[in-house]
VOKOL-675409 format. One record per residue (C-alpha): residue in one letter; residue number from 1; x, y, z. Coordinates in nm, 2 decimals. Example, Ala and Ser with C-alpha at 12.3 -4.5 7.8 and 13.67 -1.06 7.14 Angstrom:
<pts>
<pt><res>A</res><n>1</n><u>1.23</u><v>-0.45</v><w>0.78</w></pt>
<pt><res>S</res><n>2</n><u>1.37</u><v>-0.11</v><w>0.71</w></pt>
</pts>
This chain:
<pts>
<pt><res>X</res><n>1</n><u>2.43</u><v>-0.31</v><w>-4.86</w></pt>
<pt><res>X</res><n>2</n><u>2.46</u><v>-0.20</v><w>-4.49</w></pt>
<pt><res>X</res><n>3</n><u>2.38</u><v>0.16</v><w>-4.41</w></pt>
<pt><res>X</res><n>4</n><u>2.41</u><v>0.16</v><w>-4.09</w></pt>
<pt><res>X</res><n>5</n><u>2.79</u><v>0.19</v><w>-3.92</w></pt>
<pt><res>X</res><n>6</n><u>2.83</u><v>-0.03</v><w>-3.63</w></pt>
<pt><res>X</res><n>7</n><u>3.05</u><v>-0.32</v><w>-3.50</w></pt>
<pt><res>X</res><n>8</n><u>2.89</u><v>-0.60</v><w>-3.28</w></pt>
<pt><res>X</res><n>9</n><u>3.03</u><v>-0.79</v><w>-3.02</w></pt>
<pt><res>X</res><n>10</n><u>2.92</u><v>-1.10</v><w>-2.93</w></pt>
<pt><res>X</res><n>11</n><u>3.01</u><v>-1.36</v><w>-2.65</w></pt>
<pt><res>X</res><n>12</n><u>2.97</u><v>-1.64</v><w>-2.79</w></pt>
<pt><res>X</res><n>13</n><u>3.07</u><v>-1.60</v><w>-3.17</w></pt>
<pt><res>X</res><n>14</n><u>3.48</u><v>-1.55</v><w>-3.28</w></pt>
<pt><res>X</res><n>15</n><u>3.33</u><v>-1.31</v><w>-3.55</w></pt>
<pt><res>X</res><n>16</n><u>3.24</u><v>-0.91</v><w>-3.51</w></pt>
<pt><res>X</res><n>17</n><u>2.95</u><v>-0.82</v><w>-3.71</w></pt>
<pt><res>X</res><n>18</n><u>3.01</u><v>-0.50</v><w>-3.87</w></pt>
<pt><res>X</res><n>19</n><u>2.81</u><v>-0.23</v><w>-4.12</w></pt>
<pt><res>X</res><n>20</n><u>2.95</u><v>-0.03</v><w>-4.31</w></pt>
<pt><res>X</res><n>21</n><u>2.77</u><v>0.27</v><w>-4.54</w></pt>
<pt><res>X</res><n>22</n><u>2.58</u><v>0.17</v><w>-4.87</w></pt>
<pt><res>X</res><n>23</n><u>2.90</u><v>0.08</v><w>-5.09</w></pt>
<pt><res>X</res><n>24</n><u>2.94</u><v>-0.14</v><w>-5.39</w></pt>
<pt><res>X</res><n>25</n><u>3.08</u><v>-0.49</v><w>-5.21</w></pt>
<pt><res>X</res><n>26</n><u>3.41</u><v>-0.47</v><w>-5.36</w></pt>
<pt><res>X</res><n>27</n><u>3.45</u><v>-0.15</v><w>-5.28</w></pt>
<pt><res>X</res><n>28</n><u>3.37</u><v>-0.22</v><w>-4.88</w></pt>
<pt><res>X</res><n>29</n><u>3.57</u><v>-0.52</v><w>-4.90</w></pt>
<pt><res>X</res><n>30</n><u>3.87</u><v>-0.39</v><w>-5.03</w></pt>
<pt><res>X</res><n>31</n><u>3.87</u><v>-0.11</v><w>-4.73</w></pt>
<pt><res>X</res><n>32</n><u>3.81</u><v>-0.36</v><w>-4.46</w></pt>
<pt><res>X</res><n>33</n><u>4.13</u><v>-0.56</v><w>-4.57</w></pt>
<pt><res>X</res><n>34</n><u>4.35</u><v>-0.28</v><w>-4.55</w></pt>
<pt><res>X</res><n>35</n><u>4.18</u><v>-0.08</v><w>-4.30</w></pt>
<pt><res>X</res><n>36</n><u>4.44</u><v>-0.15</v><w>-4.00</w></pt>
<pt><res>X</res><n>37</n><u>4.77</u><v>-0.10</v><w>-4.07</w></pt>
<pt><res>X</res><n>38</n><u>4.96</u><v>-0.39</v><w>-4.03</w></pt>
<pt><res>X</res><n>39</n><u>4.70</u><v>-0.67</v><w>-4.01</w></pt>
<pt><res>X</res><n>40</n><u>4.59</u><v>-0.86</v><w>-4.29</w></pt>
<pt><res>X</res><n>41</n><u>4.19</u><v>-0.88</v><w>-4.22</w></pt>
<pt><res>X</res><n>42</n><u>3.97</u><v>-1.13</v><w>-4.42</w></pt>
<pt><res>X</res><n>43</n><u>3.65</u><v>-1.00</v><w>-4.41</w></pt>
<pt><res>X</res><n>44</n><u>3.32</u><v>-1.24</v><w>-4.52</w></pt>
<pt><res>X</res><n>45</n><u>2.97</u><v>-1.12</v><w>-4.66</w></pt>
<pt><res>X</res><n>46</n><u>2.71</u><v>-1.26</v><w>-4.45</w></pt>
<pt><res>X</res><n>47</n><u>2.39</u><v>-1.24</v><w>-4.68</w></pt>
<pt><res>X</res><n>48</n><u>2.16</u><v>-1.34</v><w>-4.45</w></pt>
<pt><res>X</res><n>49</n><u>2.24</u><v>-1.07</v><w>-4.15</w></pt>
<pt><res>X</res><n>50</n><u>2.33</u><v>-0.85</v><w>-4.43</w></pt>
<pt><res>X</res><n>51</n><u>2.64</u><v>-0.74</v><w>-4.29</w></pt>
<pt><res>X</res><n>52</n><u>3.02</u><v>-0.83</v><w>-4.25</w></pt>
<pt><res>X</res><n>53</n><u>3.20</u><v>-1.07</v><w>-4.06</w></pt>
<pt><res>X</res><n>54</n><u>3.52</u><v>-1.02</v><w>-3.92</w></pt>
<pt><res>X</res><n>55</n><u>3.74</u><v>-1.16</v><w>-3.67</w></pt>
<pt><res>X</res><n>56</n><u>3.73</u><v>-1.08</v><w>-3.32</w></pt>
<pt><res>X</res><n>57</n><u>4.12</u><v>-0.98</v><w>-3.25</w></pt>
<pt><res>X</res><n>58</n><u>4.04</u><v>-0.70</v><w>-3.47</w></pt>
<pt><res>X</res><n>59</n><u>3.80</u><v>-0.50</v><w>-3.23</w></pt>
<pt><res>X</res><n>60</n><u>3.93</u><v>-0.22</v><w>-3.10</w></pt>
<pt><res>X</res><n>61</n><u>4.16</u><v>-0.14</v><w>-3.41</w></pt>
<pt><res>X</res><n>62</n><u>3.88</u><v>-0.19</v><w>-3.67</w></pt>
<pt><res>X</res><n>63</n><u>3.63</u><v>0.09</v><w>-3.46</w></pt>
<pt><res>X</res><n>64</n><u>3.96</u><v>0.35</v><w>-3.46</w></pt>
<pt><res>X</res><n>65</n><u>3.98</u><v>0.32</v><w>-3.82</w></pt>
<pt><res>X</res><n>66</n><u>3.60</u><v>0.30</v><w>-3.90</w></pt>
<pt><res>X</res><n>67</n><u>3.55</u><v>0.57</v><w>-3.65</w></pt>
<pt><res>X</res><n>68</n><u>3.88</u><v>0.79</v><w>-3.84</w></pt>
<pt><res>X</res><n>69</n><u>3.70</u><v>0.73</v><w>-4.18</w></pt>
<pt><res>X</res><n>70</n><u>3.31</u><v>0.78</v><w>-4.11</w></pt>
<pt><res>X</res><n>71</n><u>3.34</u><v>1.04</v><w>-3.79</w></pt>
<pt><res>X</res><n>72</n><u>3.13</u><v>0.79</v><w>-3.61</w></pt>
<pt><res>X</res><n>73</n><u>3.07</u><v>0.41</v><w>-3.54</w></pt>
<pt><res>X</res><n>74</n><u>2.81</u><v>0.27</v><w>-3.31</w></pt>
<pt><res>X</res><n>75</n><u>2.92</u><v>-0.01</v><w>-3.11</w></pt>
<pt><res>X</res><n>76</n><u>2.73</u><v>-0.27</v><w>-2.93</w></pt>
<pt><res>X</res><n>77</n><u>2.90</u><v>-0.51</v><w>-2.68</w></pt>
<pt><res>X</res><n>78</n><u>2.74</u><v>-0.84</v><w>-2.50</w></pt>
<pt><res>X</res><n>79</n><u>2.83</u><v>-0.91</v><w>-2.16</w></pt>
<pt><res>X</res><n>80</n><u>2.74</u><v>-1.12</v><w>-1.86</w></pt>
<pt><res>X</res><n>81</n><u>2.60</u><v>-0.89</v><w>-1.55</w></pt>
<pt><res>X</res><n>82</n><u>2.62</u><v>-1.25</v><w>-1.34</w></pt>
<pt><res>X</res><n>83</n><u>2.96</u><v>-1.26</v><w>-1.40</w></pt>
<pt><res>X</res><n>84</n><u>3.17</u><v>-1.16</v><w>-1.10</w></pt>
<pt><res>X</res><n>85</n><u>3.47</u><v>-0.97</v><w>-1.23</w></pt>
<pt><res>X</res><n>86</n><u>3.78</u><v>-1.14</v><w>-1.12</w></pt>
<pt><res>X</res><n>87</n><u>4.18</u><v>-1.11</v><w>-1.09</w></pt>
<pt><res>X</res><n>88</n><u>4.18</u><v>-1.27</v><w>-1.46</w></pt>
<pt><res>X</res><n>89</n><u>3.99</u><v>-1.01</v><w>-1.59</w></pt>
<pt><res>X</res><n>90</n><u>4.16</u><v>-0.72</v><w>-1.36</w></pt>
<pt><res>X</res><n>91</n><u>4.57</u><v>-0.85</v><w>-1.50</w></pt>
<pt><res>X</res><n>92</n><u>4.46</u><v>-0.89</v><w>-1.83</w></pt>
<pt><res>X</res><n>93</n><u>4.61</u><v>-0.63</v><w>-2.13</w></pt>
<pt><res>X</res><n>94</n><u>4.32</u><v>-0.73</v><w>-2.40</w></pt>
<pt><res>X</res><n>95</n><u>3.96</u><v>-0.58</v><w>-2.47</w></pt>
<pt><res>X</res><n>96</n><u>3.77</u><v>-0.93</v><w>-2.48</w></pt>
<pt><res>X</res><n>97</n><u>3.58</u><v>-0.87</v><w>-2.18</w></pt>
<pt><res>X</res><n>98</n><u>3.23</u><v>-1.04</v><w>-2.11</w></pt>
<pt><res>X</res><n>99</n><u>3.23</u><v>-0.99</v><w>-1.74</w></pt>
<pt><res>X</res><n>100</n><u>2.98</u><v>-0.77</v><w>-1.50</w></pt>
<pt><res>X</res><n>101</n><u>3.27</u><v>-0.51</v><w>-1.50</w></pt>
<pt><res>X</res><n>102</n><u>3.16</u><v>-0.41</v><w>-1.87</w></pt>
<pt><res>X</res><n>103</n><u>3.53</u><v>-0.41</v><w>-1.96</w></pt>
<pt><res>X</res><n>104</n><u>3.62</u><v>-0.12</v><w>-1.69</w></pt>
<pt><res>X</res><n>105</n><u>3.87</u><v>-0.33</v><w>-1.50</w></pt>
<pt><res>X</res><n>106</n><u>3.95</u><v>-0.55</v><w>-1.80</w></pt>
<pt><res>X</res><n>107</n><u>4.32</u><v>-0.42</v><w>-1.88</w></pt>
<pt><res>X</res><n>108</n><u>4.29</u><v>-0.12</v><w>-1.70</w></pt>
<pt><res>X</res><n>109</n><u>3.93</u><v>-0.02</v><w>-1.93</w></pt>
<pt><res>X</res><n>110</n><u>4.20</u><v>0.17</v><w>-2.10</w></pt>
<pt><res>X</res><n>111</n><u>4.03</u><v>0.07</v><w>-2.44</w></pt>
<pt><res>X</res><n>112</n><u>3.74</u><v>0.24</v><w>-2.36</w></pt>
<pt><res>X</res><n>113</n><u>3.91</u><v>0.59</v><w>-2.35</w></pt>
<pt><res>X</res><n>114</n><u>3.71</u><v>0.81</v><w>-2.50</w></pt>
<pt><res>X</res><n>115</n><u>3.39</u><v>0.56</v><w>-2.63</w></pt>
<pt><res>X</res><n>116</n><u>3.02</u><v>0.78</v><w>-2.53</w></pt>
<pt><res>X</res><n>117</n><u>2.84</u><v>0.48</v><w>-2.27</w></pt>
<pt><res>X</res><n>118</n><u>2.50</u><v>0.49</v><w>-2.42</w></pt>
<pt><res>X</res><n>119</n><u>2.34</u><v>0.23</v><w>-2.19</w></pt>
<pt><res>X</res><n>120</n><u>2.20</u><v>-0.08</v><w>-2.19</w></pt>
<pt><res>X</res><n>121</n><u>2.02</u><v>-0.27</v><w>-2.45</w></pt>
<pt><res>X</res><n>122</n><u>1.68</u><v>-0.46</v><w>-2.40</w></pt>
<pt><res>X</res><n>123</n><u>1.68</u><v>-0.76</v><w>-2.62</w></pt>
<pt><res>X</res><n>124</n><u>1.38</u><v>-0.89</v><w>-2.55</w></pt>
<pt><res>X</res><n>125</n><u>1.31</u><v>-1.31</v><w>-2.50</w></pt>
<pt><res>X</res><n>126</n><u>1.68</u><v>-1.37</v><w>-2.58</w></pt>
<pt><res>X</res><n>127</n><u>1.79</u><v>-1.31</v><w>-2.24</w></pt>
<pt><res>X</res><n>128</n><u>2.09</u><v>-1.18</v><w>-2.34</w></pt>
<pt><res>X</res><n>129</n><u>2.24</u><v>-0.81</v><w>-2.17</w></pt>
<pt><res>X</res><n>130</n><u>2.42</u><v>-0.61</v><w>-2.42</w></pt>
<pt><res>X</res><n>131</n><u>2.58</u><v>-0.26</v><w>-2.38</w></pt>
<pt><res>X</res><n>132</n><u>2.60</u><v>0.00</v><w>-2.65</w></pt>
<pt><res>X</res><n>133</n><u>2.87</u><v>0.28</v><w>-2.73</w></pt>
<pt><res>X</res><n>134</n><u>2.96</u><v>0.57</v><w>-2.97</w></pt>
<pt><res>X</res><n>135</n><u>3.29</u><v>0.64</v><w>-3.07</w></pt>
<pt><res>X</res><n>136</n><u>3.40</u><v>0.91</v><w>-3.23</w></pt>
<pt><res>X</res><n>137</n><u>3.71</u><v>1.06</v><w>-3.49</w></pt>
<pt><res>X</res><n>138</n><u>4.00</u><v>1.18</v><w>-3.26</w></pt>
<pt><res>X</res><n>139</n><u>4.03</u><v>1.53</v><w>-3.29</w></pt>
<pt><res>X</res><n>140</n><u>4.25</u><v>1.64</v><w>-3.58</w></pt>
<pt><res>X</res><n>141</n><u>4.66</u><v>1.76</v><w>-3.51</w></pt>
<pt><res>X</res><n>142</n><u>4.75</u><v>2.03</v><w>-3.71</w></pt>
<pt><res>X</res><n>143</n><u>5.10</u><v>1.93</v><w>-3.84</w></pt>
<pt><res>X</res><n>144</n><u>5.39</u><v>2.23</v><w>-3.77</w></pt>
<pt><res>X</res><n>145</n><u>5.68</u><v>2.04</v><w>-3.89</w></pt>
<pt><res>X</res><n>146</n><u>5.77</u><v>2.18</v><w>-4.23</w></pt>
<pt><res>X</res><n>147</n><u>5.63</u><v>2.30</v><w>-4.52</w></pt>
<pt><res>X</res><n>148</n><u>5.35</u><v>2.16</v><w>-4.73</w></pt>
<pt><res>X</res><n>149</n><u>5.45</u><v>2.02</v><w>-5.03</w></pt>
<pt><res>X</res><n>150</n><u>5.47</u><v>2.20</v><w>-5.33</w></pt>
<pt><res>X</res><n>151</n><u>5.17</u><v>2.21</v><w>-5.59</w></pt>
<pt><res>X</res><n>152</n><u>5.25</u><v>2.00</v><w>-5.89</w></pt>
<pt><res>X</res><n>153</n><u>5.28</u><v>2.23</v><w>-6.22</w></pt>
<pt><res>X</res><n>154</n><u>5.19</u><v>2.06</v><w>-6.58</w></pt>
<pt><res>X</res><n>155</n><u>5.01</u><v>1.84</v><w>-6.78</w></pt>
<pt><res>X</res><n>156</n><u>4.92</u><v>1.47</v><w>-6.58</w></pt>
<pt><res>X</res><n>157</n><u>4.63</u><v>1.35</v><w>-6.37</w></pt>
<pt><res>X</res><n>158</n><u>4.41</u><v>1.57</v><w>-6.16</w></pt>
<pt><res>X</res><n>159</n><u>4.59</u><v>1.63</v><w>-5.83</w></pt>
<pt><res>X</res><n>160</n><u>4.37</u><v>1.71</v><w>-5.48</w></pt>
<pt><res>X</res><n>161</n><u>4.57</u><v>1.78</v><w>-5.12</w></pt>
<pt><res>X</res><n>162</n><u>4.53</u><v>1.64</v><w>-4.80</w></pt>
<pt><res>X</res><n>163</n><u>4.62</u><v>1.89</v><w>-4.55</w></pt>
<pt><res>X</res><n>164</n><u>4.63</u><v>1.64</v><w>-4.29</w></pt>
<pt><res>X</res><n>165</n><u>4.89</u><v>1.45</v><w>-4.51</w></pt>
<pt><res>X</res><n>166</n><u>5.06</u><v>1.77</v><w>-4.61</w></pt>
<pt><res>X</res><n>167</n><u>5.07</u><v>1.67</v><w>-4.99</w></pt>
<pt><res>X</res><n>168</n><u>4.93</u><v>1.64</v><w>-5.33</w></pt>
<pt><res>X</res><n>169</n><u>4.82</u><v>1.32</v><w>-5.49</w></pt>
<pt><res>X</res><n>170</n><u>4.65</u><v>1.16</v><w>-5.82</w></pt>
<pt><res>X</res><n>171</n><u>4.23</u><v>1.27</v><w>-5.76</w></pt>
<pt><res>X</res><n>172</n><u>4.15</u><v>0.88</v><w>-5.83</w></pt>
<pt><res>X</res><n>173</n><u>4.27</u><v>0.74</v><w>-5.57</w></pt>
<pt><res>X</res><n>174</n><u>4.05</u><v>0.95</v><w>-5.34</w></pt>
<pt><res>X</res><n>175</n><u>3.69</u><v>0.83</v><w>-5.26</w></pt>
<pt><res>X</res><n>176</n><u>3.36</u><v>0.99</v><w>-5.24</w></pt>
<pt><res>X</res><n>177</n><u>3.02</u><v>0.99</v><w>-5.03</w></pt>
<pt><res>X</res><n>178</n><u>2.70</u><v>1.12</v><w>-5.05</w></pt>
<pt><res>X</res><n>179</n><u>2.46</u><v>1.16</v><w>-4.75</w></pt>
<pt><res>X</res><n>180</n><u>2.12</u><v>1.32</v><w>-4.72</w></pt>
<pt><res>X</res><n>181</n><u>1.75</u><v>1.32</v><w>-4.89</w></pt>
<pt><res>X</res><n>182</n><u>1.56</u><v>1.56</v><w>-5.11</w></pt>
<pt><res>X</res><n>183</n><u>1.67</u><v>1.88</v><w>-5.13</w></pt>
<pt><res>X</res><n>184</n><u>1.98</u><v>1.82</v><w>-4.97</w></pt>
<pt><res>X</res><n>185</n><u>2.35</u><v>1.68</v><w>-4.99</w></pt>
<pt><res>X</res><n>186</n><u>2.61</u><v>1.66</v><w>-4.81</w></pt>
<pt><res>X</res><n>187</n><u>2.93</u><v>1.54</v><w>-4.98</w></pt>
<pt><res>X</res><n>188</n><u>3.23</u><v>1.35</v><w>-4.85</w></pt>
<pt><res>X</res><n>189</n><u>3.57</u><v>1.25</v><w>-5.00</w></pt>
<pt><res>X</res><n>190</n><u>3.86</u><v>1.02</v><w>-4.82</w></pt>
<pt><res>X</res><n>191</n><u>4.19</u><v>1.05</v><w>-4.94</w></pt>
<pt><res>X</res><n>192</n><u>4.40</u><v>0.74</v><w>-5.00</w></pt>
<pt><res>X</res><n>193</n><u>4.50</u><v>0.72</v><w>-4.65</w></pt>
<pt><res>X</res><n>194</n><u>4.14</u><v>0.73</v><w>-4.50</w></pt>
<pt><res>X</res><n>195</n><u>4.14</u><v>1.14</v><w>-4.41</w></pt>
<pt><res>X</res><n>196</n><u>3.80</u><v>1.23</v><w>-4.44</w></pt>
<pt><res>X</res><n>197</n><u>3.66</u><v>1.58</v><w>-4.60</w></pt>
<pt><res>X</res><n>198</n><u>3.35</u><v>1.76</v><w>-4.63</w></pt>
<pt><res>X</res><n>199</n><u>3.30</u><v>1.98</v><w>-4.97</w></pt>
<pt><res>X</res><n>200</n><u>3.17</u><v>1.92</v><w>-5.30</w></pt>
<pt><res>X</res><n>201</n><u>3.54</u><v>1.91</v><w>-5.43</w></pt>
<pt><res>X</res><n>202</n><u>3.86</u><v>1.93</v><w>-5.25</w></pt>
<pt><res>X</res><n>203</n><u>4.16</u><v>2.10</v><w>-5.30</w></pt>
<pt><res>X</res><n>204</n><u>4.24</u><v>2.10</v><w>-5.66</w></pt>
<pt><res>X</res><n>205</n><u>4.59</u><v>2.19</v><w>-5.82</w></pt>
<pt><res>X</res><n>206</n><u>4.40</u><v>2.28</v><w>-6.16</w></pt>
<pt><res>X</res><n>207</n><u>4.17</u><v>2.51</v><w>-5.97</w></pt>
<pt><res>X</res><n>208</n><u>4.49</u><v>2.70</v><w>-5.83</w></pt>
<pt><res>X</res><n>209</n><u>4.66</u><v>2.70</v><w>-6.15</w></pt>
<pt><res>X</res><n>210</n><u>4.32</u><v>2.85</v><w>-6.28</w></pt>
<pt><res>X</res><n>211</n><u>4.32</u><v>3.11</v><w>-6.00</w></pt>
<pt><res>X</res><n>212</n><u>4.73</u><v>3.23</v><w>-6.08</w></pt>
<pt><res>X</res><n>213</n><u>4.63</u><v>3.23</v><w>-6.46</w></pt>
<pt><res>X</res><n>214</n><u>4.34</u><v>3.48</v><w>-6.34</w></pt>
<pt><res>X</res><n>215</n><u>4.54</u><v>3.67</v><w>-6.14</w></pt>
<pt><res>X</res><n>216</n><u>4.85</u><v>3.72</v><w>-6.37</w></pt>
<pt><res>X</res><n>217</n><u>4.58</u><v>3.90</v><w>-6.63</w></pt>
<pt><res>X</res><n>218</n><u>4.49</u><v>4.15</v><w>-6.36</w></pt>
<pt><res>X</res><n>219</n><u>4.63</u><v>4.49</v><w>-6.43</w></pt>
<pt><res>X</res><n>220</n><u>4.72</u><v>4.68</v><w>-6.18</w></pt>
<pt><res>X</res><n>221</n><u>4.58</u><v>5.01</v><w>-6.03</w></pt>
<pt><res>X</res><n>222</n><u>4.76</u><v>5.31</v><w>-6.23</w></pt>
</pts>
């Protein structure tokens, strides 16, 4: 499977190409349906490129949520530097922009708030001009507006918090990652909704109840 996370932009073909990290294929699949909210994406396994396929319309939205999951996506976008950027391109509201302006005037380049410009790409004999980006997580929002939910008390399934959710819920539904070579790990774990954590383990209700049971049998200074 892909290791590399990216999303490629073509000019000439109606699909992006897009990497994701070293996954089983059901499991990458299954994320890249139900990645943007909303929008019912139908994702295809190219064996050859090694890589997904997946329609253009879903561009911009598919690098926010790869970039919310993973902290960072590369992105590579073809364009035409003989192309004179015209009104067409100035009054449009999209991101499907081919033209010399590298999408800057293309709806107001307001989809490219916030993407690193890495530069150019050489590709060689192909002829072809391509520009690549990096884009990274937003910053995180602490929430303010009420409490945090309650931690669940009693027998039932292992239950880890999402602070960014502000609740508790069942530990399998949560995913994990693991980065890094000998000698070293670094592990990650999503929650259901895509919030991504570093830590061997997060949050655990039976770890807290462990921790009260511990402190209850603490007597107190005389």
């Amino acid at each position: 499977m892909q290791k590399t996370i990216r999303i490629v932009r073509a000019i000439d073909d109606p699909r992006l190409e897009v990497g994701l990290p070293a996954k089983t294929f059901r499991e990458n699949r299954k994320w890249l349906k139900s990645a943007v909210p909303g929008k019912q994406i139908r994702p295809d396994w190219d064996a050859e490129a090694r890589c997904w396929r997946v329609a253009k319309a879903n561009f911009t939205d598919l690098v926010r949520a790869m970039a919310d999951k993973y902290g960072t996506v590369g992105v590579v976008v073809e364009y035409n530097p003989k192309t004179v950027c015209t009104d067409s391109c100035r009054n449009a509201t999209g991101d499907d922009c081919a033209c010399s302006c590298l999408g800057r005037s293309h709806g107001g380049g307001r989809w490219l708030e916030g993407w690193k410009d890495l530069g150019e790409i050489a590709v060689g004999h192909e002829g072809r001009t391509w520009i690549a980006y990096e884009v990274r997580r937003a910053p995180r929002v602490a929430r303010s507006a009420g409490p945090a939910a309650a931690m669940p008390g009693g027998p039932g399934p292992e239950q880890w918090y999402c602070p960014v959710d502000g609740h508790w819920s069942d530990a399998r539904g949560w995913t994990k990652e693991t980065e890094g070579g000998e000698g070293f790990r670094e592990f990650w774990h999503y929650c259901p909704n895509g919030h991504c954590f570093s830590g061997a383990t997060p949050r655990s209700a039976s770890n807290e109840r462990a921790g009260t049971a511990r402190m209850s049998r603490v007597r107190p200074a005389p």
